[in-house]
Structures are given as structure tokens and as C-alpha cells.
N, C-alpha and C positions, 0 to 999 in steps of 0.2 A: 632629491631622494638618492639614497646612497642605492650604487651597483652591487658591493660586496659586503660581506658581512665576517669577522672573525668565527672561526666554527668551535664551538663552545660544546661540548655533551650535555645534552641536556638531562633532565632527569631519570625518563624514559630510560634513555643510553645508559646511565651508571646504573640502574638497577638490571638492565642485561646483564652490564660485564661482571658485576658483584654476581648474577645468575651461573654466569660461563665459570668464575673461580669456583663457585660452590661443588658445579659438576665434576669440574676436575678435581676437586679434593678428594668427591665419593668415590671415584673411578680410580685413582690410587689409592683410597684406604678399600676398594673393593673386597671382602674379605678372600680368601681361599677355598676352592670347595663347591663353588656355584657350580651347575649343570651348565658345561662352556655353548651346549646349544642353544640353552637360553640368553646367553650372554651372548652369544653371537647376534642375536633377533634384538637385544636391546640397542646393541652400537649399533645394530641396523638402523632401527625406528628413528636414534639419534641423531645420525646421519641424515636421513630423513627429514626428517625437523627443520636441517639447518638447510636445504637445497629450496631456491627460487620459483624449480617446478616449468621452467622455462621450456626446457629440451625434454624431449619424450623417454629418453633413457632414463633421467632421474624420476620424471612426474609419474611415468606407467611402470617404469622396470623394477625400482623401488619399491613399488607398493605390492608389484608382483613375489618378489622374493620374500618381504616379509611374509606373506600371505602363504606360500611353499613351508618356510620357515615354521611356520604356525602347525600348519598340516602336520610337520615333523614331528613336534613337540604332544601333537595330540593323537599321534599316532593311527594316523589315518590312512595315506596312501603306501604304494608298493616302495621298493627299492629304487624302482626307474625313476623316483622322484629328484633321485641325487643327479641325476645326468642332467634333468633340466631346471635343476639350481645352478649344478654347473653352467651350462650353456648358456644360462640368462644371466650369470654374473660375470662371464666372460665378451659377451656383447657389451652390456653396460660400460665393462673396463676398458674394451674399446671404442665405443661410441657415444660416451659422455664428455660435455660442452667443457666442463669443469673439473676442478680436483676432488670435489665434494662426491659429486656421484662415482667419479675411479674409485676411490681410494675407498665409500663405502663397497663396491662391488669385490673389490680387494680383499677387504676383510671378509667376506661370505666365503673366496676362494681359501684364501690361509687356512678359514676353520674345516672346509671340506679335504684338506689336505693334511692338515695336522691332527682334526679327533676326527675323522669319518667313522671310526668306530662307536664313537657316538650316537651318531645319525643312523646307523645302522640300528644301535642297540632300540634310539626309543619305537622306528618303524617296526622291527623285529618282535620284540618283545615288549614295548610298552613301559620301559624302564629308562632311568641314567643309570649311566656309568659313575656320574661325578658321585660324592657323596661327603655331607658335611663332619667329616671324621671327627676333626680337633674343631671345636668353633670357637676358639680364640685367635685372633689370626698370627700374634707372636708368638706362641707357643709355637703353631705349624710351623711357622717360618723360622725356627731354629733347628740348625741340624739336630742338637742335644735333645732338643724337646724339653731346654727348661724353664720351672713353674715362673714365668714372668711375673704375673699379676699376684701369685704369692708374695716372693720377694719383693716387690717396690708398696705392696700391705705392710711387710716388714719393718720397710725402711722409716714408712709415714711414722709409725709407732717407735722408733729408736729403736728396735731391736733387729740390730745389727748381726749381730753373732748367732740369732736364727736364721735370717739372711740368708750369711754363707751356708750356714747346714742346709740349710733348704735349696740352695744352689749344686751344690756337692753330690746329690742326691741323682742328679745325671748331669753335673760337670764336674770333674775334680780339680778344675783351672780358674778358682772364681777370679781369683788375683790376673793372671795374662787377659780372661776374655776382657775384664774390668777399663784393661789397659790398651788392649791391641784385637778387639776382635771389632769385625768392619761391620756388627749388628744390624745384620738383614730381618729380624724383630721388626724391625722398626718400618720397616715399608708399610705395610698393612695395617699398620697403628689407625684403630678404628679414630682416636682425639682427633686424626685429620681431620677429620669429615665438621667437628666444634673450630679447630685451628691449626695445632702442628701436630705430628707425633711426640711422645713421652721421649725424652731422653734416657732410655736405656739404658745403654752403658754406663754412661756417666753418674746415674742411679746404684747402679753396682759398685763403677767406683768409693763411690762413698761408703757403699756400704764395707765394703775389703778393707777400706784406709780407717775406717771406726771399730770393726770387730775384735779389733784384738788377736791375738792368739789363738785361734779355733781349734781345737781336739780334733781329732778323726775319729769316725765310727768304731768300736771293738771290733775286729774282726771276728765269724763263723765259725766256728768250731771247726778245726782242720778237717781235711776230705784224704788225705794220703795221697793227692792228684796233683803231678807237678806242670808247670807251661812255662816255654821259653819263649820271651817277647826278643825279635830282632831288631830293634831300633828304638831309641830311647827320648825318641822326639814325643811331641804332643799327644799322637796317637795310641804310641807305644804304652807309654805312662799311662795314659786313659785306660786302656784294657788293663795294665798290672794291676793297677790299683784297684779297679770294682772287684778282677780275679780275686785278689791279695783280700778285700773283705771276704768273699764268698768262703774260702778258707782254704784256696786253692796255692801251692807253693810253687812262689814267680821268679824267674830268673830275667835279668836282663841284658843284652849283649850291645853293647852301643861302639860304633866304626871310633866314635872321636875321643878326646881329652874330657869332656864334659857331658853330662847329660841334657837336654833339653832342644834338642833339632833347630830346628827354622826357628825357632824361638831365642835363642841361643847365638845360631851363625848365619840367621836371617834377618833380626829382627834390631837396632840398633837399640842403647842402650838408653838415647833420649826420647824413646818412644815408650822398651818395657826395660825399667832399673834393674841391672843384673842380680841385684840383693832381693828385689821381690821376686823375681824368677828362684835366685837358688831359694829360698826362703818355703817357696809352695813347693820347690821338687823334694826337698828334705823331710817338708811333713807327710806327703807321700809316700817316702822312703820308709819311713819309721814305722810303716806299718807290718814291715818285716822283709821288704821285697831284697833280695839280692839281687847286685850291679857288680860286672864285668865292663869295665870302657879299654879303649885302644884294642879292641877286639875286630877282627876282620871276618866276618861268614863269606868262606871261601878260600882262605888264606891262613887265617891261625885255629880255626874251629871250622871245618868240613859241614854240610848241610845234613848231610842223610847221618852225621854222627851227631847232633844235634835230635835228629828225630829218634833214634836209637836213645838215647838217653834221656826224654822226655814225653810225656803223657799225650801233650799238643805242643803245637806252634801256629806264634801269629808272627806274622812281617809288617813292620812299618816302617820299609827303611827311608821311605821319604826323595824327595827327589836334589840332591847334593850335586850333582854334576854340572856346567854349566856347556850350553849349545854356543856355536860357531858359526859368525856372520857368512863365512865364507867367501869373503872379499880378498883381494890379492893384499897383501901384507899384516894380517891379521897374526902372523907370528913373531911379528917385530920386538925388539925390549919396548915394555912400557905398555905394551895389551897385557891388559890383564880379565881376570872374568868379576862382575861382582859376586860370585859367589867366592871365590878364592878370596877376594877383598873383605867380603862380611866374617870370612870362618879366621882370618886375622883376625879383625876387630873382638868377634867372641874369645877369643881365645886371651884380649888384650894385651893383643901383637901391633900395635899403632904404627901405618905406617907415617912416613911425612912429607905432605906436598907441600910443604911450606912455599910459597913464590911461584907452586907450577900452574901451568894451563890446564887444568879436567877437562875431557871430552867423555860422559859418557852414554852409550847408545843405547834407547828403548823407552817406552813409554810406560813400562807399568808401576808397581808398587817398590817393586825391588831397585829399579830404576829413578826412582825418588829417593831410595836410601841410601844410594851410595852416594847419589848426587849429595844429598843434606848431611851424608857425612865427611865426603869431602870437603866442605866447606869446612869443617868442623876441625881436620886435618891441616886447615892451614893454608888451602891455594887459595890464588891470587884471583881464578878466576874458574866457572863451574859452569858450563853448556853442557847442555841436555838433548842429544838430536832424537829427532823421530820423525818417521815418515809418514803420521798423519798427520790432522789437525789436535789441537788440545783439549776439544771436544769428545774427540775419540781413543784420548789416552783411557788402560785400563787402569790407572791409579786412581784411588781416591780423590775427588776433587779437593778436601782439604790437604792433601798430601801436598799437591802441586802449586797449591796458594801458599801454603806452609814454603816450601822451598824456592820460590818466586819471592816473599817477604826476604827470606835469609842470603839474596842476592844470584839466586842462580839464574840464568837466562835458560828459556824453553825456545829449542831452536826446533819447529815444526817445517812439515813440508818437507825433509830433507832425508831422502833415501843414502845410507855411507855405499859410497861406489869403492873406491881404495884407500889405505891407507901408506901415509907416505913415512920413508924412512933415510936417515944420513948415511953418511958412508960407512958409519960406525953400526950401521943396525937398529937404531933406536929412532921411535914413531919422533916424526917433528909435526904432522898435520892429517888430518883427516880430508879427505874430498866428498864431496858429498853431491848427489843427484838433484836441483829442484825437482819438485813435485806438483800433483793438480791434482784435486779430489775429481775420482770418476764416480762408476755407476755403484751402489747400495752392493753391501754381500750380504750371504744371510743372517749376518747378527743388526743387519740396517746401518753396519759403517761403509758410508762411500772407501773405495778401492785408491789408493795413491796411483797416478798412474805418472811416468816420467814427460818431465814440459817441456819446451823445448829452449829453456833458458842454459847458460852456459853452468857449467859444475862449481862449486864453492870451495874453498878453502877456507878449514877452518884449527889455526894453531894449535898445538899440543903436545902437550911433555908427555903425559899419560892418557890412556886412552882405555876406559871400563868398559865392558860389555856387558850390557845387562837385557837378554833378547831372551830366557826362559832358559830354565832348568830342564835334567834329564835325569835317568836314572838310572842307579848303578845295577846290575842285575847280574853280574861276571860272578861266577858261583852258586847259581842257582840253575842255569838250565841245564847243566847234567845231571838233576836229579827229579827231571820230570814236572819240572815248573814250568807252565806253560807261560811264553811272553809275547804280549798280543805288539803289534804294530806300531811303532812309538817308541819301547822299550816300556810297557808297563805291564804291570802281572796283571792274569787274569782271574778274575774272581766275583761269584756271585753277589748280589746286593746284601744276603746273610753276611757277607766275607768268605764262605767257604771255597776252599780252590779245586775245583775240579781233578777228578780223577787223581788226586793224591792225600789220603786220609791221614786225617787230625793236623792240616794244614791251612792256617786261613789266613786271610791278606786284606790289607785296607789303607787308606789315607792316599796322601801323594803317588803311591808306587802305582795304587791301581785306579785314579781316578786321574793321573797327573797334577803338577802344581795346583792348590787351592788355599782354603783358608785355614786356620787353626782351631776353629770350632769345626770344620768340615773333619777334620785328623781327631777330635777329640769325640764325635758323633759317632766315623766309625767303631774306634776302638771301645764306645760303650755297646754297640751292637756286636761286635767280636766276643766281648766278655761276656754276653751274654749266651752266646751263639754256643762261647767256646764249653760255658759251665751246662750245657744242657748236651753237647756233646760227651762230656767226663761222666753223662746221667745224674746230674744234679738239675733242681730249678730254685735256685736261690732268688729270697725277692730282695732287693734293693729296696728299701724304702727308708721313711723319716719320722720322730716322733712329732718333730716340728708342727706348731697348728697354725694356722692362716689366719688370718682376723676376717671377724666378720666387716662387710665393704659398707660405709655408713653411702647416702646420696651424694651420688658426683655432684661435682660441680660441671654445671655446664655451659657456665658465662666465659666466651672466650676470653684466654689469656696468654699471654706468652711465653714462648720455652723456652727454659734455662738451659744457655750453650755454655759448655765448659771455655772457658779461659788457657789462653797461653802464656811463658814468658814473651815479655817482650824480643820481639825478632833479633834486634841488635844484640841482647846481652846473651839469648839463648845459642845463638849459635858460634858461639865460642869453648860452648863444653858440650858435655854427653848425658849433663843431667836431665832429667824428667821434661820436659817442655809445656805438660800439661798439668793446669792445675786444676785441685778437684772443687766440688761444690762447698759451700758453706752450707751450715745447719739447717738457714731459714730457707734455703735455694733447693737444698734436698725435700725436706718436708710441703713447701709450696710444689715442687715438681711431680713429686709420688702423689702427692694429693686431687693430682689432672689426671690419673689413671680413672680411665672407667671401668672397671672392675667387670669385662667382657667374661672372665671366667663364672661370675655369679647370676649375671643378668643378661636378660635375654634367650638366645638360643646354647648359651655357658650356662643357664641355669636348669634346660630342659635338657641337657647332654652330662649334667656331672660336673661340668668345671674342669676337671684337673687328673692330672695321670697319678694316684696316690703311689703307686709301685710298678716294679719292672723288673 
């Protein structure tokens, strides 16, 4: 008789784990909006579930909590209920055998720390706080708030050029989001729960790259109400242009040579083509707005003579400045910042690394563009330091796969200690710290902490730094602009700026670095804010109709991922890198939307925001 046997899963086994992926699909398409107390009570039970029952913390403590949990929900006991949640989820965390019973007692603690107001409200009163506002869950999760499950109706149907209108309606960026926006839509895409989420963006793109030409709305019938936008980036533009329909007369002031921010002297040009950038800011333009560029507020136009001559003002100057490692040689020739290096490239100021060594420093997004434009430039060779792991880079994961393909090495683990310089003054090497992942922070990335392996050398002619943006604000605090800690303005979620009237603020300056849907969100909520300020309430809205959603389909299928060039030939230029859908790719893709806005709890809620 045989002793051992090869361990084969058996049947049993593969329909667990087929179980375990299902749960994790619902639990990230989880929608937005659930009462987090009940949600906390379900990863309770869940947890639950999965524990052996061995050790008395999981078998009794467990069943205790949810049973408190319960009480909560049905509003039963006093307020001291919350102390002996506490108390028994804190014993649990430390007297459980396992990770299973911590880690559920964990979760109890986080929700009593983060919504206790909650806990209070259902003891109290007998209510949530949560509330199913939006029940589509892309909708929510777009800053913009736009009609998703409209447009990709659109798309199924070839009409394109309703699409964008229907887009426009609270984005005026169809073309950039199309191209460059990192579509947080897409999390909560209930199709996970069938297979993956809808491809999004990539939906959009088609649609932008097939619509043609698209008109802008006629503007409102003039109001005699003028507003000076201070920054001509995403945000900026977003607020002109809803003003500029409402019938409001918009001036714009922008620091640089060009209109278009972080879009512009952020964003390279093999990501969003400078021709479809100018191309959406012209259409924009034409709806009458005036531009002033190489204008400085503070320097060639004063603030408070700005408010003197105008009705309102919004700010988006955005965050342009570039922060300081701080390391002893950091002024050497050949440090440079990537933002000084992108505001070249926008400007198509090319520099040329032909044959050099790139060293440049940081993990995020911005940090992947100088790197894959370097390469682009010509050097020989392109290192990427950062002091975590590449798990816990804030870049896009395709960002970093993308420039890992086009030959860049990710040099992780490594804290820059100094940089080294010749006699002449100019960087020849970076030094750098190894590193060891320590304990969790609170975003749950383990902390780099220094190992005690010897320092690295690592060659280089030039030397980028790309470790976060700051912002400029030299010109504004004499005139009563408050600026909070950081260097960012302060300013209510409306946008309005405290204590200095017909003033309001958004995007980067007062949120710090983000996305460009997050810049084009504010500036729809400005324009709104600003025109009901001026004592108007203009509606924005669309003639555009939705089609009616025939039966999803609900046989899983697979989603259509956008294509790139090839790595080799793409990164020898600056064009487009990504290519869009085909006709059948488009139409099979929109045709996986489950039409969340019609059916369902979208159908007992309305669906959709018709106006704003």
C-alpha cells in the first residue's frame, strides 16, 4: 500500500474557492451607500464563518459581538453598549489564537472609530446616517457625477455625438477624461459581481474618437455678471465654461505660455496628444470666454484689483511648484524637478539625454512620466528609486508595467541619502539608503524603515525628482486669503472661501495634487455655487434621450482591455501609445453594462441626475 498520496483538490475544494472568488467580486462591487453598521455586522458574520471555533475568543467573543452588533441595528440598548463593543473587540484582538479572530475584532474597532456616529445615530434615534443617495454605483464614484450608464446606452447604439453631449452635461473634458482619467467608476461596477467591470473609459474613448465634431451648447442669454477664473488648468476651464453657458461673462488668467494645467505640463503627450488637448480647449473657448496667459496674480495683475473689477472670482491655480528631498546635494547641475522637466516638454522645449544615466526619485504617477519620457529623450539608461516596495507605489499599476516594458528598471527599497557631485558641481551618482518594510501606516502601507545593509551607488548624469508638488500662493495672502498648513487655500466643500466675499477656490490648491476629474468636479460645483451667488439658478441640462436598456446579458464574458503599441516601437516617440477599441469591441463591451440606472433600486430612485 502506498504511504503518500499526491494532494489533488478535490471537488468539494474547487467549489469553495470558485465560492471565496464569488465573495470577493460582491465585496468589491459592494455598491456605495449601505448603512456601514450593517456592513460592519456582515464582515463580522463573515469572519465568523471562516474561524475553526477552537479558542474561546473566536467560538464565544465572536458570536458575542455580533449579537451587540444586532442590538445596535435594532436599536435597542443604551449608549454604554459602545464601551462593551469596545471592550470585547479589544480582548478578542488580543487574546485570539489566530489572524482570523484579530483581524475580525479589528474590523469592529475601525468601524467604532471611524462612523461611531453612526452607532450612536441608530441607538439614539432609531435611524442611519448612510443613505442610498445615487444607486448607481459609477455615477457616485465619479467626481463629475456623470450619466455613465447613459453614454455607454449611447455607444451600444452608434450614437456617438449624443455620447459626448450627454457627457458635457457635467464634464466639458470628454476628450482628456477619455484619454487620462484613472476611472474610479469603475471600482464598484456592479458586472463584477457576473465577471469584470465595464471598461469605462475606454468606452468613452470610442466614443470621442467616433463623434466628430460636436457643437457646444448656445449659451444663456447674457446676465451683465462678470467672473475671473485664476488658472487655466482643468478646473479652471471646467468652471468657465458651465459660467460662459449660464450667460455669465468669464475672463481667464493663466501664469503659463498655454492653457491647459497639469494637462498640458503634466501630462505627456504619449498618454493625452497635444492636438486633442488643444482641440477640446478651443471648443471651449469659442463659446466666448476671454484668455489673458503669461499673466502672473500677484506680479503683473494685483488680487484685490482683480476683485475690484470683477463680479466674482474662483482660483485654480493648481499645484506647479515642485518639493525638495532635502538631501545634502540636491543643488548640484543636473537635479532637476519633474515638474520643471514636464513644463519643457509641454511647452515642446525637448530636452536631450541622449547616452545619459536617468536617476529619477519617487513612486507616483508623475514619477512614471518623467521616467517613460526619459526614455523617450534618448538615455541610455532610466532607474526609478523609491523607498518602498512596488506594491505600494501611488502610480497606476499599468503605469509601472508600461515603463518596466519600455526598459526602465524600478529600483525599490531605497531611501536617496545624498547626492554626489564632481569637482565641477554636476551630480555623477546618487547614494542611496537600503530599506526594510516595517510596521502598517494608516493608509495600511508598511513604513520603510532603514536596514542595516551598507549604502548603494547608483550612476547618473541627471538626476529628476519627482516626490510631489506644491503650491504657489505668494500673492494671495495679503489680501486675506486664508492658507491652511501645506500651503493650500482654504475653502468650504461649496468652494466658497471664508470670510472674503465673492471668492471661491478648488482643485489642487485646495485639496493638494489629485486627479483631473477631481479639478473638473470642483470647478462644476464652483460654477454652480458661483451663478447662484450672482442670484441666478441656471439649470444645466440635455436634450439628449437615453435609450430605453433592452435584457442584460448575464452569461459571463470578457472585457475588452484597450491595446497598446508595441513597447519597442512606442517608446521611441510621443505619440499616443494607446489604441482604441474597434466597432465589434465597443458594441460587445457597452452591451455588458447592466443598466444599474434602470433596474433595480436605479429604478425605484429615478436613474439619473436629469439637471443641475
Amino acid at each position: 500500500m502506498s504511504r503518500l498520496e499526491v494532494k489533488i483538490p478535490g471537488h468539494a475544494q474547487e467549489v469553495v474557492e470558485q465560492l471565496y472568488r464569488n465573495m470577493e467580486r460582491r465585496i468589491s462591487a459592494s455598491p456605495p451607500g449601505l448603512c456601514p453598521v450593517d456592513m460592519a455586522l456582515n464582515f463580522l458574520n463573515l469572519c465568523q464563518a471562516q474561524t475553526c471555533g477552537k479558542c474561546v475568543p473566536c467560538r464565544i467573543g465572536l458570536a458575542q459581538l455580533s449579537g451587540m452588533l444586532r442590538e445596535v441595528l435594532d436599536g435597542e440598548p443604551d449608549l454604554s453598549i459602545l464601551r462593551r463593543i469596545e471592550t470585547t473587540a479589544q480582548v478578542i484582538a488580543d487574546t485570539a489564537d489566530c489572524a482570523i479572530g484579530i483581524d475580525a475584532a479589528q474590523l469592529v474597532l475601525m468601524g467604532l472609530h471611524g462612523f461611531g456616529s453612526d452607532y450612536e445615530e441608530h441607538i439614539s434615534h432609531h435611524r442611519c446616517l448612510g443613505s442610498l443617495h445615487n444607486p448607481v454605483p459609477c455615477v457616485a464614484l465619479c467626481p463629475a457625477g456623470v450619466d455613465i450608464p447613459g453614454y455607454i446606452a449611447l455607444v451600444r447604439q452608434g450614437r456617438y455625438t449624443d455620447a459626448v453631449q450627454l457627457i458635457r452635461k457635467d464634464n466639458p473634458f470628454p476628450t482628456a477624461c477619455a484619454y487620462i482619467c484613472e476611472h474610479p467608476c469603475e471600482a464598484r461596477c456592479r458586472r463584477s459581481m457576473v465577471d469584470d467591470a465595464i471598461n469605462i473609459r475606454g468606452l468613452k474613448r470610442y466614443a470621442v474618437d467616433h463623434a466628430g465634431d460636436v457643437p457646444q451648447p448656445k449659451p444663456m442669454a447674457p446676465t451683465g455678471k462678470s467672473v475671473a477664473i485664476i488658472g487655466g488648468g482643468p478646473g479652471g476651464l471646467s468652471a468657465a465654461y458651465y459660467l460662459a453657458i449660464m450667460g455669465h461673462k468669464v475672463t481667464v488668467y493663466e501664469k503659463q505660455k498655454q492653457l491647459g494645467g497639469m494637462m498640458r505640463y503634466g501630462i505627456p503627450s504619449y498618454r493625452f496628444p497635444r492636438a486633442k488637448l488643444d482641440a477640446e480647449i478651443s471648443s471651449i473657448l469659442s463659446l466666448g470666454i476671454e484668455v489673458h496667459t503669461n499673466i502672473t496674480v500677484g506680479a503683473d495683475i494685483s488680487f484685490d484689483q482683480l476683485k475690484e473689477k470683477y463680479d466674482c472670482l474662483y482660483l485654480s491655480i493648481g499645484a506647479h511648484t515642485d518639493k525638495k528631498t532635502g538631501i545634502e546635494g540636491e543643488n548640484s547641475q543636473g537635479v532637476i524637478s519633474a515638474v520643471e522637466l514636464l513644463r519643457r516638454i509641454g511647452d515642446d522645449e525637448m530636452p536631450d539625454f541622449t547616452g545619459q544615466n536617468i536617476v529619477v526619485i519617487g513612486g507616483g504617477n508623475v514619477a512614471m512620466d518623467v521616467t517613460r519620457s526619459s526614455i523617450r529623450l534618448g538615455a541610455a539608461k532610466v532607474t526609478c528609486v523609491y523607498r518602498r516596495r512596488t506594491e505600494d507605489m501611488t502610480a497606476q499599476k499599468e503605469e509601472v508595467e508600461g515603463a518596466i516594458a519600455e526598459g526602465a528598471a524600478i529600483l525599490t527599497l531605497q531611501a536617496p541619502l545624498r547626492i554626489e557631485a564632481n569637482a565641477q558641481g554636476h551630480v555623477t551618482a546618487l547614494w542611496t539608503q537600503p530599506q526594510i518594510a516595517g510596521e502598517m501606516d494608516h493608509q495600511g502601507r508598511p513604513r520603510p524603515t532603514a536596514s542595516s545593509e551598507a549604502p548603494s551607488r547608483i550612476p547618473a548624469d541627471t538626476i529628476i525628482v519627482a516626490i510631489g508638488q506644491g503650491i504657489e500662493t505668494h500673492g494671495f495672502e495679503q489680501s486675506g486669503i486664508k492658507i491652511q498648513r501645506g500651503g493650500r487655500l482654504q475653502a468650504a466643500p461649496d468652494t466658497q472661501m471664508p470670510d472674503v466675499d465673492g471668492v471661491f477656490a478648488g482643485g489642487d490648491c485646495v485639496t493638494g495634487p489629485a486627479t483631473v476629474i477631481r479639478a473638473i468636479a470642483a470647478g462644476k460645483v464652483a460654477a454652480a455655487n458661483i451663478d447662484e451667488y450672482l442670484g441666478f439658478h441656471h439649470d444645466i441640462e440635455t436634450s439628449v434621450q437615453v435609450p430605453v436598456p433592452s435584457f442584460a446579458d448575464l452569461r459571463p464574458r470578457g472585457r475588452v482591455n484597450a491595446n497598446e503599441r508595441d513597447a519597442y516601437e512606442r517608446k521611441g516617440d510621443f505619440q499616443c501609445i494607446e489604441c482604441s477599441m474597434t466597432e465589434e469591441e465597443a458594441t460587445q463591451e457597452a452591451s455588458r453594462c447592466l443598466r444599474c440606472d434602470h433596474f433595480g433600486y436605479g429604478s425605484f430612485k429615478g436613474g439619473r441626475v436629469e439637471k443641475w
